[in-house]
N, C-alpha and C positions, 0 to 999 in steps of 0.2 A: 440657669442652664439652657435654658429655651433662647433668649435672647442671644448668649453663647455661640450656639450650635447654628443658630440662622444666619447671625454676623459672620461669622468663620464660611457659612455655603456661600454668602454672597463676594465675601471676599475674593474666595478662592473661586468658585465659579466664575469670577468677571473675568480674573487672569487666564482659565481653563475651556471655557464654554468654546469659543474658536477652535482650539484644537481639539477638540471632542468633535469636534463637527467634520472635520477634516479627519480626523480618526475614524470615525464611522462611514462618512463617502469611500472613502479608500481601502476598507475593509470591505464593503461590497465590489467593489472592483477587481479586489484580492481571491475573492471565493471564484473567481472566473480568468485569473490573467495574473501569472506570480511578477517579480524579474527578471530577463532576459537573459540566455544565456548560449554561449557555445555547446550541446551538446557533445557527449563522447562518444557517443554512436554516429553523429554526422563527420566527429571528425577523423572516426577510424575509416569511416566510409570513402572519407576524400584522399586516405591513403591510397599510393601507386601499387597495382600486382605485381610480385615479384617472376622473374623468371630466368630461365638458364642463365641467361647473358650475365644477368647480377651479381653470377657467383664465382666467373671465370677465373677474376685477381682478386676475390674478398679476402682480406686478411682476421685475424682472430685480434682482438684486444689483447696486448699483453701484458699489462697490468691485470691483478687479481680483483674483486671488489664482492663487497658484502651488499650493495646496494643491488637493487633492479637494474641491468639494461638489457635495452632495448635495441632491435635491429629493423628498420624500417628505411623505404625508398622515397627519397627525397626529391623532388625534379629530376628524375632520372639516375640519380646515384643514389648508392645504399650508405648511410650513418647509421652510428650509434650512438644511445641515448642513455647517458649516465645519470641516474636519478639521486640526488646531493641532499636532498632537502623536500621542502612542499612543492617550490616552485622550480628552486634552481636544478640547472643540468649542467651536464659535461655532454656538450657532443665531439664527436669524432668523423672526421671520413673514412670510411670504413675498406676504400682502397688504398688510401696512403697512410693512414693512422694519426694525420694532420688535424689537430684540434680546430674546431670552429668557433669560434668566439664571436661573429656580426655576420648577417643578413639583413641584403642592400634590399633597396626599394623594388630593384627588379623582382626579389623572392618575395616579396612581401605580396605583389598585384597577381604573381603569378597563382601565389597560393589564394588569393583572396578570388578571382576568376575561378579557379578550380570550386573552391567551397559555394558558390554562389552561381556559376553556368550563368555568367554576363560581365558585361566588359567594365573595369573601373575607372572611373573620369574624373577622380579625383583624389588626392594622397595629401593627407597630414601627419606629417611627423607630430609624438605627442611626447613631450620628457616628463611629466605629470599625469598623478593619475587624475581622470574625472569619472563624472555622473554615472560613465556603464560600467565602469571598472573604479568602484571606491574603495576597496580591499587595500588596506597594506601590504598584505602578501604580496600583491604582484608586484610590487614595487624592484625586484631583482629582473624581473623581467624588461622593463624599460630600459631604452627608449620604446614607444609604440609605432606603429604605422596604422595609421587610422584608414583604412581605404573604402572610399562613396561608390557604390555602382549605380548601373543604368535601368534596374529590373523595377519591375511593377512594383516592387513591396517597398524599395528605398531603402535599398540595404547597407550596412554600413559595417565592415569588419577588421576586426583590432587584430595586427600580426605584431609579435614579438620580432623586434632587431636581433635578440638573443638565441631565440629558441625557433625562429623562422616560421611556427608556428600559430595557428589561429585561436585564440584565447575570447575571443567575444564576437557575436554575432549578435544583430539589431535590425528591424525592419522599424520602417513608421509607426506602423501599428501599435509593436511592442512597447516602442520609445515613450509612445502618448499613454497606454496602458500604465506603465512604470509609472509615470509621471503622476499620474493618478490615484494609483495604486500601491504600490511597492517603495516607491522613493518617501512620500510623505507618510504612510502607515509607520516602517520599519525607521522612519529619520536617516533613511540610503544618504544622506547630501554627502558627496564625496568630501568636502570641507570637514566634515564629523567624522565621516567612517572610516576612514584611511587614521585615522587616530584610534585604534582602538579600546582606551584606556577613554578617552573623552565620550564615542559615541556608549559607551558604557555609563559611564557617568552623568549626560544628559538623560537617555535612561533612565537611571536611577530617578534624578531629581525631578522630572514630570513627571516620572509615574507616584512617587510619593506623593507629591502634590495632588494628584490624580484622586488619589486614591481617601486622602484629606477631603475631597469634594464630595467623594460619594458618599465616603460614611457620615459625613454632617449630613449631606441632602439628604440620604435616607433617615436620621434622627427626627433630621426638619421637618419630614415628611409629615412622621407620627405625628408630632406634636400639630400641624395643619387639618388632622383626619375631623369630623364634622362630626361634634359632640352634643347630647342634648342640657340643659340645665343640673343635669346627674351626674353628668361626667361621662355618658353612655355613647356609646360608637355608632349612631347612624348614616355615616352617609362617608366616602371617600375621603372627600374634597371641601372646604368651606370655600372654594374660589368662584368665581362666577365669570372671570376676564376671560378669553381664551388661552391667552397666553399662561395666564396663570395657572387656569384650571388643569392645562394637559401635561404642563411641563410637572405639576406635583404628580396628578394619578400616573404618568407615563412612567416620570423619576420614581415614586415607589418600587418600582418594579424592574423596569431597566437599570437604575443604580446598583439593584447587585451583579447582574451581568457584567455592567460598568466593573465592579469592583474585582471580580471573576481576569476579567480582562486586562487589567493593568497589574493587577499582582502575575498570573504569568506572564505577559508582557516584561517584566524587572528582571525575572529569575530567566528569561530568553536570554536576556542582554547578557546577566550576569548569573554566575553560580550560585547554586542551592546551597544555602548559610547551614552552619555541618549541626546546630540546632535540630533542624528537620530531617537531616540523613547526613552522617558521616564520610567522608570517602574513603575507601581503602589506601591504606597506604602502600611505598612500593611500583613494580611494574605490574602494571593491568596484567590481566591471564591474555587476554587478545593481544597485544604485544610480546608475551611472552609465546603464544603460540605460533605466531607469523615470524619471529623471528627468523632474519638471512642468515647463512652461512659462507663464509667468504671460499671461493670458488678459487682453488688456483689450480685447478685443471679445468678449461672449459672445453666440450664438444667444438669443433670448428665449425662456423657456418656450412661450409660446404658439405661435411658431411651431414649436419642435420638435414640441409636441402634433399642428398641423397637417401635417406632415408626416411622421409617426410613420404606418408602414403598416399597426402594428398596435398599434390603439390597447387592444383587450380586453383586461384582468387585467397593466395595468400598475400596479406596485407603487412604482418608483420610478424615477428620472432622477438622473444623474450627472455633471458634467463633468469629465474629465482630459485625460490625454496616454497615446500610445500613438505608439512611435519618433516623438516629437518634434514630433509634430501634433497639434493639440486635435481630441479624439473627446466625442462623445455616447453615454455604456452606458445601457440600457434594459431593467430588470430585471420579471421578468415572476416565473414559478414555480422559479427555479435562480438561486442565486448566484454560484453555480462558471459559469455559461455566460450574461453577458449579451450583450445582440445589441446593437455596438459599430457605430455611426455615425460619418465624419468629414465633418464641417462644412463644405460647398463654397459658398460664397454662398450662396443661398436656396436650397439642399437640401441632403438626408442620403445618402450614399452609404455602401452599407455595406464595413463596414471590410474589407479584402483583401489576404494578404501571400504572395509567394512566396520562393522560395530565394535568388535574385538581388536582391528589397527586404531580408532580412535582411542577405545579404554586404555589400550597399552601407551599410545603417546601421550595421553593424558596424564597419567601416573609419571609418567619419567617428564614431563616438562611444566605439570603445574606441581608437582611437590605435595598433592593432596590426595592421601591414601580414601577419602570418604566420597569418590566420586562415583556420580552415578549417570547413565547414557540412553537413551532413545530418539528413534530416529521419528522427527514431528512432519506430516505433511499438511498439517493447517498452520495459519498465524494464531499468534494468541494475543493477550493483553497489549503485551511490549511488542514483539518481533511483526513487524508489519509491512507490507509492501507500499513504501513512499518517494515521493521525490525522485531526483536523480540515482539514487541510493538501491543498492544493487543488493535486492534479499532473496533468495531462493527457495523454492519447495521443489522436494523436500529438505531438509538436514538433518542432523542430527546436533539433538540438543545434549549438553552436557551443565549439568549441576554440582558445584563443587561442592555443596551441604556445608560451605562454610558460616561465619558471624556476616559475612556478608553479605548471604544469598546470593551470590555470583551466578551467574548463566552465562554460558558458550555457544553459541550457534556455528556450524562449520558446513562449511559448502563441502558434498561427496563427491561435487566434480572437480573440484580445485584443489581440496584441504586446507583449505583457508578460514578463518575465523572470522564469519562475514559481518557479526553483530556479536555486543558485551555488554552484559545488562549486571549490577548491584544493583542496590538498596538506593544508593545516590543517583543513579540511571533510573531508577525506575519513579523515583520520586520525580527527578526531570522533567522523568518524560510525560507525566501525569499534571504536575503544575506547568508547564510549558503546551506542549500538542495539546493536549486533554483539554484542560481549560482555557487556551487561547482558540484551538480550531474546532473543540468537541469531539475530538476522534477519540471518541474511547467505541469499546467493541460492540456495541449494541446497536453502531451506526455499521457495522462492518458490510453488511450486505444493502445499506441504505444509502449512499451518498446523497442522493438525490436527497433526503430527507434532511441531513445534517446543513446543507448547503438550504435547503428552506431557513431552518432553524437560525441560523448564523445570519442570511435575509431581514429576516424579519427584527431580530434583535437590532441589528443596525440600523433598521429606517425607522423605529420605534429610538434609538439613539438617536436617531437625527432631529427628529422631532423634540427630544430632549434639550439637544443642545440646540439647535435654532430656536426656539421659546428663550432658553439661557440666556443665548448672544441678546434677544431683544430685552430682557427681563432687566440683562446688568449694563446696556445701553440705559434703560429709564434708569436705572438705580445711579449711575456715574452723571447723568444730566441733573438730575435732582441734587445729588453730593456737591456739583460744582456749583447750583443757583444757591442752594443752602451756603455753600462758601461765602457768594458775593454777596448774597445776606449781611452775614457777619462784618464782611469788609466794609460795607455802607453805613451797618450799623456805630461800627467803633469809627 
């Protein structure tokens, strides 16, 4: 078993050591610099203010729709934006009611100037996705216009032909960080990630592999630790080399982190196997809460303009649903907090929800008489303020007491279902965040501390796998002299 368990670390270690190394570089660079992206605050911000003029010949959509749109000013004219899908839209001009289907180059620079305040000197058409934009999703959105500016940072930004729209934004810095960072940690190679099913599946396979290494190394370990004639445990290590000695006491100890690591790393890629948590079957409660309702009577632009109290440094106009009644959002300088109207014949009342409006929609739209509501002004375990990802304090928490442990979080200024947590969510999010970045709650007021933590295990990883890389260099030169051995020999 000893001879087993070493054979099997060196094997696998020769294959792995390299990308443990590269794993770990780039998880440090990760803890300070994610991947690259267009923000949605920069890019509500680069929206045009509306004003009288824009509403002189605005016409209404005459089609009905259940989805989002949106009414927002384009280089000088107002569209609308008919949300189809993740990515795709329907736009409109919203003075002739002429569908837009292609934005020339001219809109592409002009938007790319606008997001960026400098001039562009240079445009590539892109018909494939790459490096900054490796998602499939986007792929309804091409062709691209890739456009270079003149500015200090070397900024580079991707505008939709389709959607006229800015979809990625990069400076140097970011580019080389990524590269660093974010493209070889996460396996971003646009070649893999645009396959979603593949970069899943590579996933899968090195991390298994991965995970083969650890748990032999750590076996190996044991059987390495420095025993007296008894069989008694004195001392770590029986090594004396460098390489040898640090790569076993270090691997003790970082191999579980190692192991920590790559098991959420899999379940990132790929879903929580129903083994550990089930998923509910069905439409999610969050889905069934945000549900639209198809509107065929809409407010006209104009008159919402006319009774908008605040008409300065509006950006853009919205219509949905919010529990079940068509609202009017009206975005100004914040995306995360529009100021939400509901439609009462010839006026706007703004939007209002208490404890007893939630429990009542609750009952009529999750179908679950055992529910129970309070309104939470901290995070807890799961509900937490990350990412691009838009969580509010306060809300009101909703518990459906069902087999699933369902939770509802709803924003009081929206009525929206901002966050939906089970049993299979919460497992998620515990074998994913938890044990890939250590955000569990005890780091909550620490970052500073979690980001040491995560530090230090990495460059103790790198020591791991640089000793590795050298270890299974001698091991593979030694394999190949032993070869020509034999070959001489016979």
């Amino acid at each position: 078993m000893k001879k087993f368990f070493i054979q099997i670390h060196k094997i696998t270690g020769s294959v792995m050591s390299l990308l443990f190394l590269f794993w770990c570089m780039s998880g440090i660079v990760l803890c300070f610099k994610g991947f690259p992206h267009a923000s949605v605050q920069r890019r509500l911000e680069n929206l045009e203010f509306f004003s009288d003029d824009d509403f002189i010949d605005i016409q209404c959509l005459s089609e009905s729709s259940s989805e989002k749109v949106e009414l927002e000013k384009y280089q000088q004219k107002a569209i609308y934006r008919n949300y189809k899908g993740r990515k795709t839209q329907v736009i409109t001009d919203a003075h002739t009611l002429q569908k837009v289907s292609y934005f020339s180059k001219a809109n592409a620079i002009e938007e790319a100037e606008r997001f960026v305040n400098a001039n562009v000197v240079r445009v590539d058409s892109i018909s494939k996705l790459d490096s900054w934009l490796p998602w499939g999703y986007y792929r309804p959105l091409l062709p691209f216009f890739k456009c270079y500016l003149d500015d200090d940072k070397h900024s580079a930004v991707y505008v939709s032909s389709k959607t006229g729209t800015v979809i990625q934004y990069t400076t140097r810095y970011a580019r080389w960080m990524a590269r660093l960072g974010a493209i070889p940690h996460m396996m971003y190679f646009y070649q893999i990630k645009q396959n979603g099913k593949l970069w899943q599946n590579v996933i899968l396979v090195l991390g298994l592999i991965g995970i083969l290494v650890s748990v032999s190394g750590i076996i190996a370990a044991f059987f390495r630790l420095k025993k007296n004639t008894s069989g008694k445990i004195i001392g770590i290590t029986v090594y004396k080399k460098w390489s040898y000695k640090w790569h076993h006491i270090l691997g003790l100890f970082i191999g579980l982190f190692f192991l920590t690591f790559l098991v959420s790393g899999i379940f990132y890629a790929n879903d929580i196997p129903g083994w550990i948590s089930a998923k509910p079957e069905g439409k999610s409660p969050q889905k069934a809460w945000n549900q639209t309702i198809k509107q065929d009577s809409v407010m006209q632009p104009q008159q919402i303009w006319k009774l908008l109290p605040e008409k300065s440094g509006l950006r853009k106009i919205a219509w949905g649903t919010a529990m079940g009644v068509p609202v009017i959002e009206a975005y100004y300088n914040n995306y995360k907090k529009p100021i939400v109207y509901v439609t009462n014949n010839d006026t706007l009342i703004p939007f209002s929800i208490n404890q007893k409006d939630i429990e009542a929609y609750a009952l009529q739209t999750l179908k679950n008489k055992q529910v129970s509501v309070e309104l939470q002004d901290k995070y807890d375990n799961y509900y937490k303020a990350y990412g691009m990802y838009y969580h509010p304090l306060p809300v009101y928490k909703i518990c459906l007491n069902n087999r699933f442990n369902s939770s509802l979080y709803i924003d009081p200024q929206s009525g929206k279902a901002v966050e939906y947590f089970n049993n299979n969510k919460k497992a998620r999010r515990i074998l994913t965040r938890g044990l890939h970045k250590l955000d569990f709650s005890i780091f909550k007021n620490y970052s500073w501390l979690r980001i040491t933590i995560l530090i230090i295990i990495c460059l103790g990883g790198l020591v791991v796998s640089y000793t590795g890389v050298l270890l299974s260099w001698k091991w593979l030169k030694r394999l190949v002299k032993s070869g020509r051995r034999n070959i001489n020999c016979k």
